[in-house]
Each structure stands twice: as structure tokens, then as C-alpha cells.
N, C-alpha and C positions, 0 to 999 in steps of 0.2 A: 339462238332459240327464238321463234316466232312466240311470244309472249300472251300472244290474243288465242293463238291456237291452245298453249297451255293451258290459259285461263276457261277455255272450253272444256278442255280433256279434264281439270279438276273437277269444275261441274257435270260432267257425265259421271264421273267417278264417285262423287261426295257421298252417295249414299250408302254404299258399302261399308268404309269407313268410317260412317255416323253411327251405320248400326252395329259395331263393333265395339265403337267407344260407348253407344248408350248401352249394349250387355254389358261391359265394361262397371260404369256408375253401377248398376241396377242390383248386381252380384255384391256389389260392399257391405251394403246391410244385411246379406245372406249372412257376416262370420257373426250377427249376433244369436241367429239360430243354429249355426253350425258350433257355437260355444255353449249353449244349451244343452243342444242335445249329447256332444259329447264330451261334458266337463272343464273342455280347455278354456283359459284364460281367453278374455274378448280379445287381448292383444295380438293374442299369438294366432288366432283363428284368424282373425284379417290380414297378418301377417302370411300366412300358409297362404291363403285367396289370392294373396296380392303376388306372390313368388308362380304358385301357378299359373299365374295370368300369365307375367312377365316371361316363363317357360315353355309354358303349352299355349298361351293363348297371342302370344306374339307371332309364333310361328301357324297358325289357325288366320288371323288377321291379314299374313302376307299370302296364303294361300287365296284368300277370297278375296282382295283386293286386285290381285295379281290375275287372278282368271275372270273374275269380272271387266278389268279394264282391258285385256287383251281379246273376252269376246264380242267385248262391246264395239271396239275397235275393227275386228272382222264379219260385222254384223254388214249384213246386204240396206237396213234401213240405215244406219248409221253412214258408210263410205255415200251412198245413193244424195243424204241430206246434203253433206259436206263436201260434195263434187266442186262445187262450187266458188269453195275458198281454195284460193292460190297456193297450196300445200301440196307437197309429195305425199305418197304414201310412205316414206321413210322419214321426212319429218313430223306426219302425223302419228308412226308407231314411235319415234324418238319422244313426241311427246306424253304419249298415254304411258308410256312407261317412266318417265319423270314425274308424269303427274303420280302417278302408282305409288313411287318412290317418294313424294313428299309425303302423302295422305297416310301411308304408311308408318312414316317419320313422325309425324304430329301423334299418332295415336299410339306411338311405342313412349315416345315422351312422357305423354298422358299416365301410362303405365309407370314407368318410371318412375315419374316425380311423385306419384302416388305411393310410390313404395318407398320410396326414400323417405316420404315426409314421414312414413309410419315407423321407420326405424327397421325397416326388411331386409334391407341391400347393408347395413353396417362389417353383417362378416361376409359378404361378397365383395365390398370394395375395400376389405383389407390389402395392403401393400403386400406387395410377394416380391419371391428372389428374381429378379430378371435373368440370372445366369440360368441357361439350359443343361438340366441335368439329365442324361439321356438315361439310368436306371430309374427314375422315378415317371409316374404318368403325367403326361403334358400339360391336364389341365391344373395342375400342381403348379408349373414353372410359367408359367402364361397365362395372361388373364383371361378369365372366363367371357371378357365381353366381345372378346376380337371372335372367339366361335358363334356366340350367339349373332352377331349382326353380321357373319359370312352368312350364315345356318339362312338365316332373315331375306338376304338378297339374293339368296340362293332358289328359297321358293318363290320370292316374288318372281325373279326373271324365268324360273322354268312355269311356274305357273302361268308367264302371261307369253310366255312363248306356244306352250301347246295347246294353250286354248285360242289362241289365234289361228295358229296351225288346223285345228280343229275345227274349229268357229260354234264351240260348244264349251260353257262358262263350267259346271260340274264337271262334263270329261275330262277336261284340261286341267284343271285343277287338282283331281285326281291322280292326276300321271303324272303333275308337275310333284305334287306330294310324294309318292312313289316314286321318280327321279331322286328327292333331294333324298329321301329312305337311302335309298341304295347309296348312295354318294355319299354319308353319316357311317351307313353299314362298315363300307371300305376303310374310310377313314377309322374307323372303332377298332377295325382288324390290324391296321396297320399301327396307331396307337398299340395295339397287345403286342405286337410283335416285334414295337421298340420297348416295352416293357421287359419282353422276355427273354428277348437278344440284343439288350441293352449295350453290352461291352461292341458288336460290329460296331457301335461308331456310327 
């Protein structure tokens, strides 16, 4: 990997994922108003903010990241700049989606560690049975984080695929969401139908 090229594609990119992470910080102090107004303890309100984030707002973070750096990447000023430097067009889409992928990485971390230290994740990262049990639901017998960080890499690479394809950061994005929709959809249906005809095997 051309290193220098990286270190570009994260600076093209940094912004997105800055402003993720700073909605991110900005929303913590929101669970002492969201403890107010609806009775719940201050713990458990930032706890709730902090699981949401970690649910919905991870995969929201891969989406914008992911369309961002693949339209920036298909952008006529961007290739136009960068003609210049001794790169493919294959090793510079290798890179903006690495770079995608770490920026992404640091601020699911973020998230993370942030819920950890609060005590959120404790009956999420309870130990579970590794044995597969084909009558019970999957995410019972497997851990919940191997779906979430497919789910994760799933929107980023469609996302930063048809927004290139496109060379339009919202449209792409879009579709790449809708993509990963339908591919959850599938997989939900197939999940119930090893639920319900558990004994095929």
C-alpha cells in the first residue's frame, strides 16, 4: 500500500468522520435531559444513547463515510488534482476505501469504549454457548458482534461502491443503505425459516 496516498485519502476523508464523532460527544449530555423528562435514572438514559448509537448510529457513520469517500474519490476535481501522483485508479480506490475503513474503525471504537466504560455492553458481552443450535434463533448461539461489524462493512463497501459508481455522495449512499436493507431483509427471512424448520438440518 502506497502510504503517502493513504495518508491523503484520510485527509480527504477526516471530515466526515469528525463530524460523526463530534454528534457523537454532543448527544451524551442529551441522557441528562432525556432523564428528566422521562423519569429514568441518569444511568440508564445514557446507557439507552449510548446502545443506540452503538446500533443505529454505527451503521448511519458507515453509510456517510462510505459515500463520502467513494464520491469524493469519483469526483472530476479530485482525479483532475491527483493526476499527477504516480497512482492507479485501483490503487487510489484501494486506498480511499481503507482509508473509509480505518476512519470508520476509530470512531466505532469511540463508541465503544464509551459504552463499555459506562457499564452498557456488560449483558451484551456475556459469554454464550458456541455450540449451534439450529431450533433456537442465531443470534442466541453467536455473538452479536460478528453481525454487527459484517452489517458495518457491508454498508461501508456498498455505500462507497455506488456512490462512485454514481459520482453522487447522497445517491450512493442511499442505495448503498437500501442494498444492505435488502441483504438484512434476506438474511431475517432465512434466520425464521431456520427457526421454523429447524429439524431440515
Amino acid at each position: 500500500m502506497n502510504f503517502p496516498l493513504l495518508t491523503l485519502e484520510l485527509r480527504k476523508n477526516r471530515l466526515s468522520a469528525a463530524s460523526v464523532a463530534a454528534a457523537f460527544l454532543v448527544t451524551l449530555p442529551v441522557s441528562r435531559l432525556v432523564a428528566s423528562t422521562t423519569g429514568m435514572e441518569p444511568g440508564r438514559a445514557l446507557e439507552a444513547i449510548l446502545l443506540g448509537w452503538l446500533f443505529l448510529g454505527t451503521p448511519f457513520a458507515a453509510a456517510l463515510i462510505g459515500a463520502s469517500s467513494g464520491a469524493l474519490t469519483a469526483s472530476r476535481d479530485s482525479r483532475d488534482a491527483e493526476t499527477p501522483l504516480p497512482a492507479s485508479p485501483l490503487r487510489r480506490a484501494a486506498a480511499s476505501i481503507l482509508s473509509a475503513a480505518l476512519l470508520l474503525a476509530a470512531v466505532t471504537a469511540l463508541i465503544i469504549a464509551a459504552a463499555s466504560m459506562s457499564g452498557a455492553l456488560d449483558s451484551l458481552l456475556a459469554k454464550r454457548d458456541p455450540a449451534m443450535d439450529w431450533t433456537r434463533p442465531l443470534w442466541t448461539a453467536a455473538p452479536l458482534w460478528g453481525v454487527l461489524f459484517l452489517t458495518l462493512a457491508d454498508i461501508l463497501l456498498g455505500c462507497w461502491i455506488l456512490s462512485y459508481l454514481v459520482g453522487h455522495g447522497v445517491a450512493g449512499g442511499l442505495l448503498g443503505l437500501a442494498l444492505t436493507l435488502t441483504s438484512l431483509f434476506i438474511f431475517g427471512i432465512g434466520t425464521g425459516l431456520q427457526i421454523e424448520y429447524g429439524n431440515w438440518g
